[in-house]
BANUNU-547331 format. One record per atom (N, C-alpha, C, CB): x, y, z. Coordinates in steps of 0.05 Angstrom, whole numbers, plus 32768, in hexadecimal, padded with zeros to 4 digits. Glycine has a CB too. Layout:
<rs>
XYZ;...
</rs>
This chain:
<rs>
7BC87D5B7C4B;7BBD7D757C54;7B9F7D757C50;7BCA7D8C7C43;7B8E7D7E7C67;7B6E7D837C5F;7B6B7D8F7C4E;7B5D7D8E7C6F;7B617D8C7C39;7B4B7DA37C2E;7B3F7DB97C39;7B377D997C2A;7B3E7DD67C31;7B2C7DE57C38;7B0E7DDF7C32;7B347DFA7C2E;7B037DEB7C41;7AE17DE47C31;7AD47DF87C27;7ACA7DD97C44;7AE67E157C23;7ADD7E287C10;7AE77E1D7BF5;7AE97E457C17;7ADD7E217BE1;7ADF7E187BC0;7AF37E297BB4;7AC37E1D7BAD;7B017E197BA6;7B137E267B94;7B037E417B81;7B1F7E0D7B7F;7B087E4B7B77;7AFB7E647B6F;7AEC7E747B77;7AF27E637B60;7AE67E747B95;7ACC7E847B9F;7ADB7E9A7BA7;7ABA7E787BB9;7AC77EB37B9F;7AD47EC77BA3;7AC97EE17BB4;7ADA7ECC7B8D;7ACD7EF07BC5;7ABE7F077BCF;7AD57F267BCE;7AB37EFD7BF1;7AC47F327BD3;7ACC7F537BCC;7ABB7F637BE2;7AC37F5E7BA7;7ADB7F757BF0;7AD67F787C0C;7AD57F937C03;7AEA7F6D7C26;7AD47FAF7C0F;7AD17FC77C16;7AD07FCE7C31;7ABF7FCF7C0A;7ADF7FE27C41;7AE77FEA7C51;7AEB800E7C5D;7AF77FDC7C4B;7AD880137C63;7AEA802E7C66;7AF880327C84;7AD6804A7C60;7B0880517C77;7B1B80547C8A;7B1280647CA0;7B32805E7C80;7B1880617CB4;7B1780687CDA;7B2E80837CD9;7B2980467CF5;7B21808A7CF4;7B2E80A27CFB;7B23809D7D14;7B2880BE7CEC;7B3680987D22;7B2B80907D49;7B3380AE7D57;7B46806D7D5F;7B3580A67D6F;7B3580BC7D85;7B2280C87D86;7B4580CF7D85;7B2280D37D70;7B1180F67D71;7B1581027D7E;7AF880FC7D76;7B3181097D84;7B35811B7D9A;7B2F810A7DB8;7B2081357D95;7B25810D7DD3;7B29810F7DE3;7B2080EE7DE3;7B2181257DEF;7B1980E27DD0;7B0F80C47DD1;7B2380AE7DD1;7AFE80BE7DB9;7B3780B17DDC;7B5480A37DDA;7B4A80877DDF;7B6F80AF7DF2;7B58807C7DC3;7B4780547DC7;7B2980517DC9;7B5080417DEA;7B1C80567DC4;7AFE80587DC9;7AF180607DBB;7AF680647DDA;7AFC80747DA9;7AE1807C7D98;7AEA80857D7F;7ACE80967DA5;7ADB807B7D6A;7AE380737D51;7ACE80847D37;7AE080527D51;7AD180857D24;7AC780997D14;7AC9807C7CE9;7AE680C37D1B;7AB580817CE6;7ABD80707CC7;7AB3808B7CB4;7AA6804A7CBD;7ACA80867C9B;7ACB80987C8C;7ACE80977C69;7ADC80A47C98;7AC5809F7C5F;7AB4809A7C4C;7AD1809D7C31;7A9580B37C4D;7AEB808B7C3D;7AFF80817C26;7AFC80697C2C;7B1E808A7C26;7AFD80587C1E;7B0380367C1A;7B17802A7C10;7AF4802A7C0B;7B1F80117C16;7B347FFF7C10;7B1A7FE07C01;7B4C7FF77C34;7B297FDF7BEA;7B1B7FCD7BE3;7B2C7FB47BD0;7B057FDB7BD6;7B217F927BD9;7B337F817BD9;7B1C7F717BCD;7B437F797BF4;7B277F627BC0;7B1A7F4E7BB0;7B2D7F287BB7;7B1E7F5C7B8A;7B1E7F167BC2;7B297F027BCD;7B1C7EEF7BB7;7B247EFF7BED;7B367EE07BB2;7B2B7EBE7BA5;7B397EA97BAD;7B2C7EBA7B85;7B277E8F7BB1;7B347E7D7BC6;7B3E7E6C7BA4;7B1A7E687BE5;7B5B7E647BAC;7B6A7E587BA2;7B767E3E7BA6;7B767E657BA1;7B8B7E2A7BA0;7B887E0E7BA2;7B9E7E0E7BB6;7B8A7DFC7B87;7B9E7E057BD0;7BB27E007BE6;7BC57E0E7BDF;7BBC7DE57BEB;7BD67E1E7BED;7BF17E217BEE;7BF87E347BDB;7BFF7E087BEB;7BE77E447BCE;7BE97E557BBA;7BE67E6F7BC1;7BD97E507BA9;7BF07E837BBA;7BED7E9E7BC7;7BFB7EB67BB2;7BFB7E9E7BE7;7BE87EC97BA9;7BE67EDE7B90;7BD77EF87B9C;7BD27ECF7B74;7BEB7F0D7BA4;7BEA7F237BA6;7BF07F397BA0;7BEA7F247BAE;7BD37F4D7B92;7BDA7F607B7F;7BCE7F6A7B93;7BD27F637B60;7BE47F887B9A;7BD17FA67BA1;7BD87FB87B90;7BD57FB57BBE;7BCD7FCD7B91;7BC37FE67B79;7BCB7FFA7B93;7B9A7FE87B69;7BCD801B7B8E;7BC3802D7B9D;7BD480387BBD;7BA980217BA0;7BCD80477BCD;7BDC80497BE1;7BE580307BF2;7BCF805A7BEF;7C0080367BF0;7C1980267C04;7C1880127BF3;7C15801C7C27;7C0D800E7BDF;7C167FF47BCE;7C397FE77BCC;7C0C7FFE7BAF;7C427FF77BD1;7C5D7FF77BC5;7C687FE77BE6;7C6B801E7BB9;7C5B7FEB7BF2;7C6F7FED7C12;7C657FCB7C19;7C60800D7C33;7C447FC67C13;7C337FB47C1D;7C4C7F977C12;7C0E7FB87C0F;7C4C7F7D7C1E;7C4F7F617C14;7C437F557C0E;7C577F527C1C;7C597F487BFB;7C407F427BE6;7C437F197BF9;7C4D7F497BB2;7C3E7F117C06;7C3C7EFA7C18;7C347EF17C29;7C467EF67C1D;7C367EE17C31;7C217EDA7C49;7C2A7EE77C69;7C1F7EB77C4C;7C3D7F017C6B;7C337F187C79;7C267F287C7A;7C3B7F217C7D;7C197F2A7C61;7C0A7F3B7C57;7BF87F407C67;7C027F377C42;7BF87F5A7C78;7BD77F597C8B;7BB97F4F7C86;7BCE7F737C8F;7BB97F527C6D;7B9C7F457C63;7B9C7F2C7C69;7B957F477C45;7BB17F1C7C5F;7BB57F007C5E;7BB67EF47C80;7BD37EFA7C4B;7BC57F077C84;7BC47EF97CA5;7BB27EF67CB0;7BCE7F037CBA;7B937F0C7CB3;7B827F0C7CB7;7B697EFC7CAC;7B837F1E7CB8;7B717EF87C94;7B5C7EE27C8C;7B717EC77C91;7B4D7EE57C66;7B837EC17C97;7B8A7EA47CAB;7B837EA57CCB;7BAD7E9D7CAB;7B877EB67CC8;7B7F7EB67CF3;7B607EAF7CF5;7B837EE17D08;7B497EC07CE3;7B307EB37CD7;7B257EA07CE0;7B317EAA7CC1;7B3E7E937CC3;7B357E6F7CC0;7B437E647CCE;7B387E5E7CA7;7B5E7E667CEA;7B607E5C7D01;7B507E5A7D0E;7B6B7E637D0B;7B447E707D13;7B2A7E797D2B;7B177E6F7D2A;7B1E7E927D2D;7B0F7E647D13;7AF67E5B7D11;7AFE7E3C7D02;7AE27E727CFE;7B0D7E3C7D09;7B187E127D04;7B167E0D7CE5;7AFA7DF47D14;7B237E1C7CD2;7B1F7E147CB0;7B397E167CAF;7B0C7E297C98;7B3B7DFF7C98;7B5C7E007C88;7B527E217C77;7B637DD97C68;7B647E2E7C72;7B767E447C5D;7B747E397C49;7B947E4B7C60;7B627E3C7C2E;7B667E317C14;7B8A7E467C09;7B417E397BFF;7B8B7E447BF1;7B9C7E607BE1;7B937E707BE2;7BA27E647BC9;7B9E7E8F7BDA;7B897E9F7BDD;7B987EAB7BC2;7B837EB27BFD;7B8A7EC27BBC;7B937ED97BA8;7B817EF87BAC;7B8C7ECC7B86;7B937F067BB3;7B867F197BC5;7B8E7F327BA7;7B997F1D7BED;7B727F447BA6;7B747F5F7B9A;7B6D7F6F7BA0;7B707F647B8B;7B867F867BA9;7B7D7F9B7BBA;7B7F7FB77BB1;7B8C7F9A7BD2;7B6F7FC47BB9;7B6D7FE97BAA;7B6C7FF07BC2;7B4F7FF87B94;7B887FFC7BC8;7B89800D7BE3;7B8780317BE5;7BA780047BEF;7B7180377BF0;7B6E80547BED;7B7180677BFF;7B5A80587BE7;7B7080537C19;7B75805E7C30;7B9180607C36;7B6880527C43;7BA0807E7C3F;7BB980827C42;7BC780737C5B;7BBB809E7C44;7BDD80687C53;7BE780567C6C;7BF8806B7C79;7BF980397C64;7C0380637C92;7C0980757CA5;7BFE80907CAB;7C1E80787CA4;7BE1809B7CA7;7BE480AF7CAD;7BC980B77CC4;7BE980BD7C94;7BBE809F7CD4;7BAE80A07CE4;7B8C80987CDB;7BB480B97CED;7B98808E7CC4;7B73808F7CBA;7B7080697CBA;7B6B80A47C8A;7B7980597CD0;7B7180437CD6;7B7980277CBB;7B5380497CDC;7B8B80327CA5;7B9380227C97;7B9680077CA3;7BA7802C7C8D;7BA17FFE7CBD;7BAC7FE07CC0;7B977FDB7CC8;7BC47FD57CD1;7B7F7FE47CDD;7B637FD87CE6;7B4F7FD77CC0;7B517FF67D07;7B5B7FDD7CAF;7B497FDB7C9C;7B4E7FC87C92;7B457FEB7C8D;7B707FC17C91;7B7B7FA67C82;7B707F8F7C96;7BA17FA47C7F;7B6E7F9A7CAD;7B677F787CC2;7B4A7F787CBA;7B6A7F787CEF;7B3A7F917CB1;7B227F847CB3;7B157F737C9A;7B127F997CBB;7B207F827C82;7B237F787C6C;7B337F5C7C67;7B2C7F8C7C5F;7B417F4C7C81;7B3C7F347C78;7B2F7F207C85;7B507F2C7C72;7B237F347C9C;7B117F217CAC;7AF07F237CA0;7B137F2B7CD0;7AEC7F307C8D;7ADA7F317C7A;7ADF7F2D7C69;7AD07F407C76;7AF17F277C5A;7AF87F0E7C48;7AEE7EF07C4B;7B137F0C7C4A;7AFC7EEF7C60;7AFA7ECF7C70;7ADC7ECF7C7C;7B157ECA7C8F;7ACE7ED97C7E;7AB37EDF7C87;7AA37ED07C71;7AAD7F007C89;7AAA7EE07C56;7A9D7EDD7C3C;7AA07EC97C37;7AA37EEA7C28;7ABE7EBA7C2D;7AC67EA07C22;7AB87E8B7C3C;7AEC7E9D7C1C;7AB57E847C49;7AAA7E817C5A;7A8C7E777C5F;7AAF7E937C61;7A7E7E927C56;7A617E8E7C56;7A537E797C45;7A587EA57C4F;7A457E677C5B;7A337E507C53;7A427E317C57;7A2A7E567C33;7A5F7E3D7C71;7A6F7E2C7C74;7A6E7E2A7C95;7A897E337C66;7A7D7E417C9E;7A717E4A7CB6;7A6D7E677CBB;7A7E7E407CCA;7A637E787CD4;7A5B7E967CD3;7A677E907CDE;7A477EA77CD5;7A727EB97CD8;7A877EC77CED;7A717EDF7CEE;7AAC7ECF7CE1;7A6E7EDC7D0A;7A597EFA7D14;7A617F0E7D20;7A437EF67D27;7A527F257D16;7A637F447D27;7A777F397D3A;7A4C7F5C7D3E;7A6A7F337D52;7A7E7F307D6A;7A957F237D62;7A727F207D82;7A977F0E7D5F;7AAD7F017D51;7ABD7F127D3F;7AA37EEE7D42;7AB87F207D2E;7AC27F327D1A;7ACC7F427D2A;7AB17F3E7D06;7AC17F4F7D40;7ACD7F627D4C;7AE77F587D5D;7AB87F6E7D5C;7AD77F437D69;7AF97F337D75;7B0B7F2F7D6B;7AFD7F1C7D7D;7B107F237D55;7B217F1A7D48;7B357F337D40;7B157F0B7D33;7B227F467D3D;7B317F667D2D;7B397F6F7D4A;7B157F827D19;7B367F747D59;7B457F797D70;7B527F6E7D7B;7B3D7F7F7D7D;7B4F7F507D74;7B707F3E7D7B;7B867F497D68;7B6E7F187D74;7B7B7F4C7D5B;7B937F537D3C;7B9C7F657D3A;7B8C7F557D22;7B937F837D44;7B997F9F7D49;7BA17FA47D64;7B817FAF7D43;7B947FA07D71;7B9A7FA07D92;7B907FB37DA3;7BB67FA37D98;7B7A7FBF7D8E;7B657FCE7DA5;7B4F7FD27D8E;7B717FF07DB8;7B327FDB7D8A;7B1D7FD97D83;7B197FF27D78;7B0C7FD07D95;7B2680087D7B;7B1E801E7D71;7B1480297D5C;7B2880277D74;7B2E801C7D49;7B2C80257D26;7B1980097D24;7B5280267D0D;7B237FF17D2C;7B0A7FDD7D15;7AF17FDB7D19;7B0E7FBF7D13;7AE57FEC7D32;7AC67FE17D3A;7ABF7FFB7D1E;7AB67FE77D67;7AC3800E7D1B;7ABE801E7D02;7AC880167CEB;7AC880367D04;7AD880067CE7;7AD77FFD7CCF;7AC97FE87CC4;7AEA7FFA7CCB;7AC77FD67CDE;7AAD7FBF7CE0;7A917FC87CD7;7AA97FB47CFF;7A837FDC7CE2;7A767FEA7CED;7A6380007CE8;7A827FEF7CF6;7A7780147CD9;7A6A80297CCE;7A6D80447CE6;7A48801D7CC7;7A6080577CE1;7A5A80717CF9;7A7380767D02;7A4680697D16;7A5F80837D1E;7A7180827D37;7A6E806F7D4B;7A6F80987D45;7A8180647D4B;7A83804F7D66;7A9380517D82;7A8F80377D5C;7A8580437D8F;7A9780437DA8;7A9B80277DB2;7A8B80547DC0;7AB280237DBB;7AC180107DBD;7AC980037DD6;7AD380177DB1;7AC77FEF7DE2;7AD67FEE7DFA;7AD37FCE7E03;7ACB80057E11;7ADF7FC67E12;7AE07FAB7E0F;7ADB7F9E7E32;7AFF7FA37DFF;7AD07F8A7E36;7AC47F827E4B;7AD07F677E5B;7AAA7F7E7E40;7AC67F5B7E65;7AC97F407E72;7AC97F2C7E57;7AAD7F387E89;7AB77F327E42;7AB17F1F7E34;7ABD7F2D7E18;7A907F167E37;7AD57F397E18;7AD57F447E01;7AD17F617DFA;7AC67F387DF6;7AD47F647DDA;7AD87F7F7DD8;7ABE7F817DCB;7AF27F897DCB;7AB47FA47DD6;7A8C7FA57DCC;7A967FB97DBC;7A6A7FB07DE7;7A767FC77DAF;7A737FDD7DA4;7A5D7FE97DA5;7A7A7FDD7D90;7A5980037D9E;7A45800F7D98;7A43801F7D80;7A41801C7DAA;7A31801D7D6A;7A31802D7D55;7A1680457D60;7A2D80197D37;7A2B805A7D4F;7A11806F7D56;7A1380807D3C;7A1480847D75;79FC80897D35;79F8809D7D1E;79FB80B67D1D;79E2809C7D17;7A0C80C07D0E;7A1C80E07D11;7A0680F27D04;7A4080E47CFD;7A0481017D14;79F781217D12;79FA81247CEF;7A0D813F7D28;79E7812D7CE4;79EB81307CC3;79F781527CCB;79C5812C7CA8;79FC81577CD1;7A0A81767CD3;7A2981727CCF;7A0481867CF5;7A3281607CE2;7A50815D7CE0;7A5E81557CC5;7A5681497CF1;7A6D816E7CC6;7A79815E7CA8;7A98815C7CA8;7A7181717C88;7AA681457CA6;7ABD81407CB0;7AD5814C7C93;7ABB811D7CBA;7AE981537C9A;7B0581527C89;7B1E814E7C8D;7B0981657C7F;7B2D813E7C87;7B4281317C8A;7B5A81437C74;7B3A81117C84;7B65814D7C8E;7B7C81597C82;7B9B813C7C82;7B81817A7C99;7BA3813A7C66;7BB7811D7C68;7BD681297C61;7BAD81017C4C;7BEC81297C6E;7BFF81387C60;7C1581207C58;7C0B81537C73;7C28812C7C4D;7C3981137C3B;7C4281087C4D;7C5081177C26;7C4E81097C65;7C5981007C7C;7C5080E27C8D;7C5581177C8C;7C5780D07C98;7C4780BF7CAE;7C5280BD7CBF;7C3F80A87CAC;7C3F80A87CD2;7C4580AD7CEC;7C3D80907CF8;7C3680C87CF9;7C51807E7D00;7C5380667D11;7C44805C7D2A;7C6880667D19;7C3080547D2E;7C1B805A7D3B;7C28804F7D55;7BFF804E7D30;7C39803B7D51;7C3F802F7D6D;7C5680487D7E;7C50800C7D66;7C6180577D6E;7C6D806E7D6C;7C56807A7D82;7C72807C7D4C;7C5180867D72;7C36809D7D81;7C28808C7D98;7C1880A77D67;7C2680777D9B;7C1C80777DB3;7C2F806C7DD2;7C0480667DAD;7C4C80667DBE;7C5E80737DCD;7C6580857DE5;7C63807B7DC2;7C6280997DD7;7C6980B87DE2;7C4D80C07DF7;7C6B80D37DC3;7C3C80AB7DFC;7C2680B37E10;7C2E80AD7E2C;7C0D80A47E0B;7C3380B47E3C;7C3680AC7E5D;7C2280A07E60;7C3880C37E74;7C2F80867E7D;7C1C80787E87;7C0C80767E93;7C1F806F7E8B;7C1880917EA6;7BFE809C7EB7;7BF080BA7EA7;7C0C80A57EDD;7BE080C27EB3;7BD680DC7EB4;7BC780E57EC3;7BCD80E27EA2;7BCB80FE7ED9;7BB9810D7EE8;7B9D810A7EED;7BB981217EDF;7B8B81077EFA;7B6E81047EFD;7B6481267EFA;7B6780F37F1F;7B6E813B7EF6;7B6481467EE6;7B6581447EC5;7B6881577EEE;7B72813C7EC2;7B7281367E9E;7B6381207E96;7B91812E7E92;7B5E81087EA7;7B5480FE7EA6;7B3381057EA3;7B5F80F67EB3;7B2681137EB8;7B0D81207EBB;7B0F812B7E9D;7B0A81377ED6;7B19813F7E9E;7B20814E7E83;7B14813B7E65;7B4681527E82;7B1E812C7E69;7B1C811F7E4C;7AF8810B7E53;7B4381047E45;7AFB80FB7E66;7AE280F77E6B;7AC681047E66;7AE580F47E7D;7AC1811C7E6E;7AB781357E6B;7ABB81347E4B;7AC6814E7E7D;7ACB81397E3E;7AC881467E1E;7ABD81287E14;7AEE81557E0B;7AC581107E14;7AC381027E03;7AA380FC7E0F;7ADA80EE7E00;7A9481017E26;7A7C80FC7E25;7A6D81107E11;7A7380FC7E3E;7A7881307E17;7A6C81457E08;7A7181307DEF;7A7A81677E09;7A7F812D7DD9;7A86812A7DC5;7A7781107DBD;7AA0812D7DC3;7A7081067DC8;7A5680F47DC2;7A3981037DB3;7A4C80E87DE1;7A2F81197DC9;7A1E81207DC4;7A24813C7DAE;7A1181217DDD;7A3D81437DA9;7A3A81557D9A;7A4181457D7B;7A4C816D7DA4;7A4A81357D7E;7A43811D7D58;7A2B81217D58;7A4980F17D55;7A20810B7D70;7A0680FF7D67;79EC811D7D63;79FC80E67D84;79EC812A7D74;79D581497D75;79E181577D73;79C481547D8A;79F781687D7B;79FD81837D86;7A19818D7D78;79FF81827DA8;7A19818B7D61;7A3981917D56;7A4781A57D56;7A3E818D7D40;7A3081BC7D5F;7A3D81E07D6B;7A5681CF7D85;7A1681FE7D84;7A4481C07D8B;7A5A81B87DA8;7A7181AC7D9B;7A4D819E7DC1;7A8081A87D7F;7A9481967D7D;7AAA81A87D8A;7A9A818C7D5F;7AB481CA7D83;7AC481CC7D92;7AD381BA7DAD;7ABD81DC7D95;7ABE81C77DBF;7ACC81C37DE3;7ACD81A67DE0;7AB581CE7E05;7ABA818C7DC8;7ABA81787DCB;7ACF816C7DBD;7AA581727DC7;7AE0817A7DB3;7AFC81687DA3;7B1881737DBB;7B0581797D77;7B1581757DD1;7B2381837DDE;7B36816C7DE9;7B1381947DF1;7B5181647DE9;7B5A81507DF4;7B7581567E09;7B60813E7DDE;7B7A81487E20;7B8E81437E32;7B9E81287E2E;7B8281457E4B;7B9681187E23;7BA381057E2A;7BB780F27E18;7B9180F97E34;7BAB80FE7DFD;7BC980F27DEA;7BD281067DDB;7BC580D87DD2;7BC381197DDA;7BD281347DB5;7BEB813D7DB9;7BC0815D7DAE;7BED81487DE3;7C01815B7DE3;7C1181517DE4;7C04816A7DF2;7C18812E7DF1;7C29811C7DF0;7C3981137DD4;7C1A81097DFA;7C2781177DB6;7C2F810B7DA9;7C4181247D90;7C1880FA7DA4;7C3581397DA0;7C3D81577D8D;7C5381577D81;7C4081717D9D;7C6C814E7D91;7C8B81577D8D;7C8C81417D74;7CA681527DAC;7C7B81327D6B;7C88811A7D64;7C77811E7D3C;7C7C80F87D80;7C6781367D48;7C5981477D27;7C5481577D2F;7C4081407D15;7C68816F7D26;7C6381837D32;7C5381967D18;7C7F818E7D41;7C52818D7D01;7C4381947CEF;7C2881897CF5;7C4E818B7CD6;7C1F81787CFD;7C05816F7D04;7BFA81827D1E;7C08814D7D0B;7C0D81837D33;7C02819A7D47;7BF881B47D42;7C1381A17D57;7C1381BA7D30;7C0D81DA7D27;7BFB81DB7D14;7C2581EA7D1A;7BEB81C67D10;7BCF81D27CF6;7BBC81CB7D03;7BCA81C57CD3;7BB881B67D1E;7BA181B47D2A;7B9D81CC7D3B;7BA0819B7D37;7BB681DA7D3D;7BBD81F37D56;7BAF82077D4A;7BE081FD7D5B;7BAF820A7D2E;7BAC82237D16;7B8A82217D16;7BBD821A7CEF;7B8682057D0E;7B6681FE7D05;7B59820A7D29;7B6081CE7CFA;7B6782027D3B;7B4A82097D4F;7B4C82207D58;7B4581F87D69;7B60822F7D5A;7B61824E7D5D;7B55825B7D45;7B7F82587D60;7B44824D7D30;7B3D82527D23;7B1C824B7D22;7B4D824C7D17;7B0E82427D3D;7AF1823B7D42;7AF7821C7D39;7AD7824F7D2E;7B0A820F7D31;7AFF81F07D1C;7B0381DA7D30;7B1581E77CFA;7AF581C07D32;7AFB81AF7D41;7B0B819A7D3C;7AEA81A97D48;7B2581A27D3A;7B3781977D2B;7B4881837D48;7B4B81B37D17;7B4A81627D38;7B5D81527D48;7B7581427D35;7B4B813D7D59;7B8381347D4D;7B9281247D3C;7B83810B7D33;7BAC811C7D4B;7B8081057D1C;7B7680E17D0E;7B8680DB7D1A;7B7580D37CEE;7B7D80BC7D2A;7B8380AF7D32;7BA780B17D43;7B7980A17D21;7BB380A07D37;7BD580A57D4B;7BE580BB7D35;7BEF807C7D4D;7BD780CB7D23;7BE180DA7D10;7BF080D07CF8;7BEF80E97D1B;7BF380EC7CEA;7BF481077CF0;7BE7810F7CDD;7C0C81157CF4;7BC781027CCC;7BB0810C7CC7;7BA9811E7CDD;7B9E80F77CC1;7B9D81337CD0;7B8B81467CE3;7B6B813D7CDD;7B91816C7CDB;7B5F813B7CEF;7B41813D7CE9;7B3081567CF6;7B3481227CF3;7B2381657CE8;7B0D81757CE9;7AF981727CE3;7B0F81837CE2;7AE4816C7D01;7ACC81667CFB;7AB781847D00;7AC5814B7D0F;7AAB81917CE6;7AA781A67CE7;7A89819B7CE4;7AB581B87CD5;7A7781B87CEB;7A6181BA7CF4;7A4A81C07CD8;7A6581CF7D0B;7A5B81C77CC5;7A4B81BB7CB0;7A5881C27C94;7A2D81C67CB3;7A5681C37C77;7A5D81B87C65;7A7481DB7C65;7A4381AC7C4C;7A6781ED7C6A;7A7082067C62;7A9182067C75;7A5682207C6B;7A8982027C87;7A9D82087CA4;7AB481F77C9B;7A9081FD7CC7;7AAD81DB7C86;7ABE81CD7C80;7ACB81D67C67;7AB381B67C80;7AC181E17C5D;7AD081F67C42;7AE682077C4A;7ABB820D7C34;7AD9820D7C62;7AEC822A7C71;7B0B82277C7E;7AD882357C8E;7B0382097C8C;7B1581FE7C91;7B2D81F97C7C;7B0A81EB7C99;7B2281EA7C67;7B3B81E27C4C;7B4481F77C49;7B3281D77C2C;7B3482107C44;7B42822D7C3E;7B5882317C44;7B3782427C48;7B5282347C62;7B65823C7C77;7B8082207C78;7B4F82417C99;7B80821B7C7A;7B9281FE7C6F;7BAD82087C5A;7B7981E77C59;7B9B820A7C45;7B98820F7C24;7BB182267C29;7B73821D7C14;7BAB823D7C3D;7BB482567C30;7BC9825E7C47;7B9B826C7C2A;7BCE824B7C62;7BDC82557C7B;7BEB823A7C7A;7BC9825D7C99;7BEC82277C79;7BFD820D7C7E;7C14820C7C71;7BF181F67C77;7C2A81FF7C7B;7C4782087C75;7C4B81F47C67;7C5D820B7C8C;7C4181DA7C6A;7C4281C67C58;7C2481BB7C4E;7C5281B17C65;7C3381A77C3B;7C1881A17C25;7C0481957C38;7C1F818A7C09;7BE5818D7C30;7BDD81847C43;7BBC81797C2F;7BDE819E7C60;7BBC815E7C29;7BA2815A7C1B;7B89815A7C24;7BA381477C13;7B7B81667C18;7B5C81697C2B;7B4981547C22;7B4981897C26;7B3B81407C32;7B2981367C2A;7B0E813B7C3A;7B30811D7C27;7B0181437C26;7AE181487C2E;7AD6812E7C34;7ACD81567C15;7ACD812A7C49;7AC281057C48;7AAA810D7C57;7AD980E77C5D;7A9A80F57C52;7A8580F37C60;7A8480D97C7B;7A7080F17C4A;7A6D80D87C8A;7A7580C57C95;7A6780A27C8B;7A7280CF7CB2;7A7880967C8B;7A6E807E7C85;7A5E80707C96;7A7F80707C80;7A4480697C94;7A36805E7C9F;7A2B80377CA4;7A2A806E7C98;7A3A80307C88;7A3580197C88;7A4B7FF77C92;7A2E801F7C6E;7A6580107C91;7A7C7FFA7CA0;7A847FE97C84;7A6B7FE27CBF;7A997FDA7C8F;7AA67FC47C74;7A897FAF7C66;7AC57FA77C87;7A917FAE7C53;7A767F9D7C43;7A897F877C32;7A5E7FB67C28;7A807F707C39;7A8D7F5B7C22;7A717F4E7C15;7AA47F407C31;7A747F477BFB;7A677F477BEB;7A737F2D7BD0;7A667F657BE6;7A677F107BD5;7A6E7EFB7BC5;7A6A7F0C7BAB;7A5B7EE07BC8;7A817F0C7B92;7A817F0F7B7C;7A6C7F047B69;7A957F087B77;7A607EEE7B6C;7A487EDC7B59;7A2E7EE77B6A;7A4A7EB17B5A;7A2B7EE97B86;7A117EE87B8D;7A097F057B95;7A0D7ED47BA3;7A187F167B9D;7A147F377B9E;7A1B7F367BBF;79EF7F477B92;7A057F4C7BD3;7A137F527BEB;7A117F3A7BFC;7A097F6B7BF9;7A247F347C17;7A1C7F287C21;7A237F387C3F;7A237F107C18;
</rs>
């Protein structure tokens, strides 16, 4: 068997935060990073060896083997980029809630393609683009990982040559909250229940909001209303959380610009500033039929960071 040419004991420590795509009318395209993290600590080990501890949400559910999403993703890596797989020993603090739309599996793919990035470094580079590819081979569309890669708001979409992005810097007004309830929701499920076609007015429809909703992140966040406005996956996916409908139904008859996170049945409310976002939990707090956790987040701006253990960031 070859040798790896990463060293036995080298070690890096990834961080990740969690996504919230759509945004409402942004179906596949537009992505949001948010200020919870998943954080993994990697050490290369001697051939054929493999030691996995997780801590924290879905711990219990995750494998502990070489299905392990992390693990897969840091082998697909060092396929991709022509390296033997030393051992590994993976330690993970999972914070981000699994199934409930806030991009948990684009965080595990990205977290091991920044793993393998790290162990890696000063062997060969893996650069954005690459990173981005690889995470959208692995996920199967770009939405949640170009924000978790990334940072901001991004937009996503993929070309002749691959899948691009755009990061853009959110309005300091917007202040986002993630309503999480005990419940989940199967993403391949939810995107399920979407028809294949849809109307060329619904179409226009959503086109129209998700341009507004560009400019109401980036400048204009009075505009988030009419700009979280969607046709093309919520009503489709309603019957299937109907607790998730009826509080995004509650929050916007209520002024709030409330959507589904990602394939659900997180709610996200991106409010127009810190107060409006208080008002929101309130109302939550004191009308909701079931439990429902609020997280005040901010938005993350800096995207996943791995960071060699001996030498600091990289």
């Amino acid at each position: 068997m070859t040798q790896s040419a990463v060293a036995v004991g080298r070690s890096v420590a990834v961080r990740v935060p969690a996504t919230s795509a759509n945004l409402g009318p942004g179906f596949d395209t537009l992505g949001l990073a948010l200020s919870v993290y998943d954080e993994l600590t990697v050490t290369a080990l001697e051939a054929g060896r493999l030691e996995i501890e997780v801590e924290g949400a879905g711990a219990d559910a995750v494998p502990r083997d070489a299905t392990h999403l992390v693990v897969r993703s840091i082998a697909y890596a060092f396929d991709a980029m022509g390296q033997v797989l030393p051992g590994l020993r993976l330690e993970g603090r999972n914070v981000i809630p699994h199934g409930r739309g806030l991009g948990s599996s684009g965080a595990a793919v990205v977290s091991g393609l920044l793993a393998a990035k790290g162990l890696l470094e000063g062997i060969v580079d893996i650069d954005a683009d690459t990173l981005l590819r690889l995470a959208t081979e692995l996920e199967g569309h770009p939405d949640n990982v170009a924000p978790a890669l990334f940072g901001g708001l991004t937009i996503a979409w993929v070309d002749a040559s691959g899948p691009q992005h755009k990061k853009l810097l959110v309005h300091r007004g917007v202040s986002p909250i993630v309503f999480v309830p005990e419940f989940t929701m199967s993403t391949s499920v939810a995107r399920s229940l979407q028809p294949l076609h849809v109307s060329r007015e619904d179409a226009v429809f959503n086109v129209s909001r998700s341009a507004l909703l560009i400019a109401a992140l980036t400048q204009s966040p009075e505009l988030l209303m009419a700009a979280t406005e969607d046709k093309l996956h919520q009503s489709y996916r309603a019957a299937a959380m109907p607790e998730t409908d009826k509080l995004v139904q509650a929050l916007r008859a209520a002024g709030f610009a409330a959507v589904v996170s990602g394939a659900g049945p997180s709610v996200l409310v991106l409010a127009d500033g810190p107060g409006r976002r208080l008002e929101a939990a309130q109302l939550v707090a004191s009308h909701a039929d079931t439990p429902w956790e609020a997280l005040m987040l901010a938005v993350d701006f800096k995207g996943g960071t791995v960071r060699d253990n001996a030498e600091g960031a990289t």
